[in-house]
ZAMARGU-4260 file (C-alpha; in steps of 0.2 Angstrom, whole numbers, plus 5000, padded with zeros to 4 digits):
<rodrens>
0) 4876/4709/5105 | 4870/4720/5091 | 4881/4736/5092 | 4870/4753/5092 | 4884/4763/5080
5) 4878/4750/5069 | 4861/4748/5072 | 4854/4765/5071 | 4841/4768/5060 | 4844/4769/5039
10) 4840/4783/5030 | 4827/4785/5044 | 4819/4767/5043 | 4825/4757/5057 | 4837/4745/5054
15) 4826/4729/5063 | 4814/4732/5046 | 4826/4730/5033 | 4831/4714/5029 | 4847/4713/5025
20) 4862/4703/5031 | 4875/4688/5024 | 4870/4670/5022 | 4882/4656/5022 | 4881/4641/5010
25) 4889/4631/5023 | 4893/4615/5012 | 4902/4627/5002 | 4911/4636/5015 | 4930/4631/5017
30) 4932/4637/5035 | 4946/4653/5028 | 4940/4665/5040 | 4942/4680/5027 | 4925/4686/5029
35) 4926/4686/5048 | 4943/4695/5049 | 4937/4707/5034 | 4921/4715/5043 | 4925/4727/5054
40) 4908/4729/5059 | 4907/4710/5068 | 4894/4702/5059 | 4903/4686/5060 | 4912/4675/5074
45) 4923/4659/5070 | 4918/4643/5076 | 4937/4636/5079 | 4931/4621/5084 | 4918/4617/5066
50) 4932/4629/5058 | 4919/4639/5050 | 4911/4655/5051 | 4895/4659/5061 | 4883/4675/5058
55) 4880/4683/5075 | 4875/4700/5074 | 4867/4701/5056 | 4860/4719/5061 | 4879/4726/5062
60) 4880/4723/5042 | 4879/4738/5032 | 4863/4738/5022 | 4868/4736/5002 | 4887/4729/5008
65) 4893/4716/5000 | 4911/4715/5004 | 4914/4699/5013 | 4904/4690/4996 | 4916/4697/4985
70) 4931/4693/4993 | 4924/4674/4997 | 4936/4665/4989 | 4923/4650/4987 | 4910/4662/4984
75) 4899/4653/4999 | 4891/4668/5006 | 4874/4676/4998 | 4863/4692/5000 | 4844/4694/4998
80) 4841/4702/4981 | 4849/4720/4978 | 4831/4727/4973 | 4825/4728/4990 | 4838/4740/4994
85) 4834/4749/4979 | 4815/4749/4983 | 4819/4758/4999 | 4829/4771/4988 | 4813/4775/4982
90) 4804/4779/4994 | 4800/4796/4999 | 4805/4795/5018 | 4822/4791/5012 | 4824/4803/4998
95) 4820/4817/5011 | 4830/4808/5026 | 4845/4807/5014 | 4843/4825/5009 | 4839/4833/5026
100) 4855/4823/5032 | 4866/4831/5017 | 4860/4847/5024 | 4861/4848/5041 | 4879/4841/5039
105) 4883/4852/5027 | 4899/4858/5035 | 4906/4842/5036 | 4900/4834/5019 | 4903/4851/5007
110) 4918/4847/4994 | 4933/4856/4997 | 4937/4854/4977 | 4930/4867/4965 | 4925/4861/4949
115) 4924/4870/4932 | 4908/4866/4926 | 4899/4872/4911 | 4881/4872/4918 | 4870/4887/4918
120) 4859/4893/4929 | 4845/4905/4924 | 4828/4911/4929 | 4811/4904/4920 | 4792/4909/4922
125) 4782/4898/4923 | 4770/4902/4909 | 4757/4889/4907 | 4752/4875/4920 | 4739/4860/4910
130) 4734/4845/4921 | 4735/4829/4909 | 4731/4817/4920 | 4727/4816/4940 | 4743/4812/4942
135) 4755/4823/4930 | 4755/4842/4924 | 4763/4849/4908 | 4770/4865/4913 | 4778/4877/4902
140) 4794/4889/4907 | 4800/4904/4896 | 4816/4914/4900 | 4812/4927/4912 | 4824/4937/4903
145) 4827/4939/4883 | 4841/4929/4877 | 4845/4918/4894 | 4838/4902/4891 | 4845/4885/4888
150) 4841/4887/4867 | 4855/4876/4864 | 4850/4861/4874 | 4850/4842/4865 | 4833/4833/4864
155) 4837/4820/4878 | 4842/4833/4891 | 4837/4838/4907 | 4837/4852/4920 | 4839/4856/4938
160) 4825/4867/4946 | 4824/4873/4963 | 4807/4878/4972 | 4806/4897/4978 | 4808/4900/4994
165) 4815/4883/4999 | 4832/4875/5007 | 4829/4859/4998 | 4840/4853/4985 | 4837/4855/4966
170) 4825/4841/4956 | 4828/4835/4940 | 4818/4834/4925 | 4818/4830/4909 | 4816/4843/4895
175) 4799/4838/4886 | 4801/4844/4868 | 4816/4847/4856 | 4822/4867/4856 | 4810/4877/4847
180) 4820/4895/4847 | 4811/4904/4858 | 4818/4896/4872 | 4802/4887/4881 | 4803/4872/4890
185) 4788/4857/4894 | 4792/4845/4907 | 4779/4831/4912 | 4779/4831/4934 | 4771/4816/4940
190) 4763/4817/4956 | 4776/4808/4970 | 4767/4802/4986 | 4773/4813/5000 | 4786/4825/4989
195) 4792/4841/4992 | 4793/4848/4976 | 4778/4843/4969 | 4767/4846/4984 | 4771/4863/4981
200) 4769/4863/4961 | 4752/4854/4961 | 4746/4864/4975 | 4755/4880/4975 | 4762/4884/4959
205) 4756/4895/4948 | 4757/4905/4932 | 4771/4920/4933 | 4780/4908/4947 | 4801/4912/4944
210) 4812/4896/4945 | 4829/4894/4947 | 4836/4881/4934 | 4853/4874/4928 | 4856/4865/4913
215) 4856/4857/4902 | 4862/4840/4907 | 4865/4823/4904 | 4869/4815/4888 | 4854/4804/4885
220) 4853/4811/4865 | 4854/4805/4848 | 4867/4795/4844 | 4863/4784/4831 | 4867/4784/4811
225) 4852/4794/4800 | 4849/4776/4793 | 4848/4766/4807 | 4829/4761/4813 | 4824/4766/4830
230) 4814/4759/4847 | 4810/4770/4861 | 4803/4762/4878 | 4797/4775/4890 | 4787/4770/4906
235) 4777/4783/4913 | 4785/4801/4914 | 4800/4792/4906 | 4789/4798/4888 | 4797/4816/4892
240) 4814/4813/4885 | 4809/4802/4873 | 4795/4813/4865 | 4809/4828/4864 | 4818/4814/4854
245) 4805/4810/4842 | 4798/4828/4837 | 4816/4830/4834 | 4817/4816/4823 | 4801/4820/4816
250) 4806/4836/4812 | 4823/4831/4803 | 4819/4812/4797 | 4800/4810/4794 | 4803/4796/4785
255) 4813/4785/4796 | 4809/4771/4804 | 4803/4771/4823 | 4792/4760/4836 | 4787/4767/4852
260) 4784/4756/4868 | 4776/4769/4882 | 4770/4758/4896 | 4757/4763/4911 | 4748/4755/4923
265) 4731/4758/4919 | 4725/4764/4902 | 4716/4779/4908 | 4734/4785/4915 | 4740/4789/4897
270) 4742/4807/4893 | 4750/4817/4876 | 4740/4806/4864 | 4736/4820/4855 | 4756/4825/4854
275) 4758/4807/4848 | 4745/4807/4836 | 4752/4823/4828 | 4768/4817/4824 | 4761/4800/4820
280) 4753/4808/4807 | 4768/4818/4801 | 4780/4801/4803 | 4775/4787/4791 | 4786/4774/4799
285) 4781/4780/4815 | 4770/4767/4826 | 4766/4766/4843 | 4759/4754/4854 | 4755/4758/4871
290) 4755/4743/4885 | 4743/4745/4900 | 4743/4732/4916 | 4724/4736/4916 | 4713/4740/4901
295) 4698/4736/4909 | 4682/4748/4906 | 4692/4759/4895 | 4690/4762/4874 | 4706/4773/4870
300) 4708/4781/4856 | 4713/4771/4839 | 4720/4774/4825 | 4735/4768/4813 | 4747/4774/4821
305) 4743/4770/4840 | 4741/4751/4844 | 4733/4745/4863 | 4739/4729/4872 | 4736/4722/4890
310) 4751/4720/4900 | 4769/4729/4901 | 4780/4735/4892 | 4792/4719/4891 | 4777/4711/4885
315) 4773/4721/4871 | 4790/4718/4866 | 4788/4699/4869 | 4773/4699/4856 | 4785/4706/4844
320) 4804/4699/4845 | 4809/4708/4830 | 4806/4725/4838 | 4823/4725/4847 | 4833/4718/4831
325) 4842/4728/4821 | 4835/4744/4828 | 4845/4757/4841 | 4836/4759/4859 | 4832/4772/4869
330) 4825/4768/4885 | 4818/4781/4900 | 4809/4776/4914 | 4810/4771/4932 | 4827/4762/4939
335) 4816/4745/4941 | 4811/4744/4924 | 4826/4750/4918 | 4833/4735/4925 | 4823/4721/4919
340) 4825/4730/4903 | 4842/4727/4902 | 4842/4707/4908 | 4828/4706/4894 | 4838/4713/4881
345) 4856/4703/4889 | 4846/4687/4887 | 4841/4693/4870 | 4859/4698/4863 | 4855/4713/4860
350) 4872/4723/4860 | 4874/4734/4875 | 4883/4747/4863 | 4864/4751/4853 | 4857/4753/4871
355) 4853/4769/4876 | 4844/4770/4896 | 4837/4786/4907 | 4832/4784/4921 | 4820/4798/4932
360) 4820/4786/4947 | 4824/4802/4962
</rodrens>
């Protein structure tokens, strides 16, 4: 029988709706018994008799453990596919779930260990709020005092903000532009069915709003030789890093050579065309295409620079194999893209070291 310290529900989905529990190839199976004495949990039994191992409780198994396949000396027991795990990762009943449970047992699950950090954390004003799409908002923050901001962030970077007023943890985004001195920031928000952060900035947030914020992070910046040729990929509000990264590279190698792959799912989705067409303009070697899943009814906007094609971005980059040769990558977008990104580029030879990938999947 299933047992209920087992069973209880995942991240606040029950566990009877997630499908996930060992298979076993049974011509391949050599009847060792590793996997049965290795899971504490008692998915398996052992048929003495056959010699071989039988699944009884597969709701016991730990969803996304894989333990008892990796220690299978004859590699004769399989999972479903990883990516429905993932999937449930990004749903917003789970995020919340996994953070209201990081809260409530805060006691228990706070680190003991105090690490030196260099991460800031300042106040910013919101100071302008433009809706570029139904679905995202450029908002613009400025330091709410002279002199604390995060000037000397890298195009690539990201911050941490905190809603006002609010016990949830920090979100993350990514810084929009490259530093202009004054330090303002743009970030892209994209609208997340059922989140708590941007329920309140749609429908709450306003201009003069103060934000808590740390940063910069991450490390998803220029890396590349001046000579090298570029490819960015961006899919949806993955454009934000990567747009900090070209009006950087604008503004210090206009003449270099760069591609831009920016993927949506419907052409009318697209926003910051008139950003693209700007440094187009100013970038020579600059071109863009932009791959939509559904061009249907819609005439975008055409011009040298900015290409249209139906489909996504892995078949914009199918039309042209020579876009991911000889070039450096930078790549920003969901986790599942990211992902067939990378099997795209393994089965391409394309060297993991010119691979450069962000992900805003939370």
């Amino acid at each position: 029988m299933p047992n209920p310290q087992f069973t209880k529900p995942w991240h606040g989905i029950p566990r009877e709706n997630i499908e996930w529990n060992p298979t076993i190839i049974e011509d391949a199976c050599i009847g060792c018994g590793t996997c049965v004495t290795g899971c504490s949990r008692l998915v398996y039994r052992f048929d003495f008799e056959r010699k071989k191992p039988v699944v009884i409780d597969p709701l016991n198994c730990m969803v996304g453990c894989t333990t008892c396949a990796n220690t299978c000396p004859a590699q004769a027991i399989v999972f479903p596919p990883l990516e429905s795990i993932l999937a449930l990762e990004g749903l917003p009943e789970v995020r919340h779930a996994v953070e209201d449970d990081l809260l409530n047992r805060r006691d228990i699950l706070v680190s003991p260990l105090s690490i030196p950090h260099p991460d800031r954390i300042v106040s910013l004003s919101v100071s302008g709020i433009e809706p570029v799409s139904p679905e995202v908002i450029r908002v613009t923050l400025t330091p709410v005092e002279a002199g604390e901001c995060f000037c000397e962030f890298s195009a690539g970077q990201y911050i941490e903000l905190w809603q006002p007023g609010s016990s949830h943890l920090s979100r993350s985004y990514s810084i929009a532009n490259a530093p202009h001195g004054d330090g303002s920031i743009t970030l892209h928000i994209r609208r997340v069915e059922s989140g708590r952060f941007t329920a309140w900035a749609f429908n709450e947030m306003k201009v003069g709003d103060q934000l808590q914020a740390r940063g910069p992070l991450g490390s998803f910046t220029m890396r590349s030789a001046p000579d090298t040729p570029l490819l960015f990929i961006a899919g949806g509000t993955g454009l934000a890093p990567v747009l900090a990264l070209l009006e950087q590279q604008v503004t210090f190698s206009p003449e270099r050579d760069m591609r831009l792959v920016w993927g949506m799912k419907h052409a009318a989705d697209f926003y910051a065309l008139d950003t693209l067409h700007l440094l187009a303009s100013r970038a020579p070697n600059l071109k863009v295409v932009l791959a939509a899943e559904d061009l249907t009814s819609f005439e975008g906007p055409t011009s040298k620079h900015l290409d249209w094609i139906e489909g996504n971005v892995l078949d914009a980059m199918e039309e042209d194999n020579a876009l991911s040769i000889l070039r450096d990558l930078y790549i920003a977008g969901p986790p599942a893209m990211l992902r067939e990104i990378a099997r795209d580029l393994d089965r391409r030879g394309v060297s993991r070291e010119r691979v450069h990938m962000d992900s805003f999947g939370v």
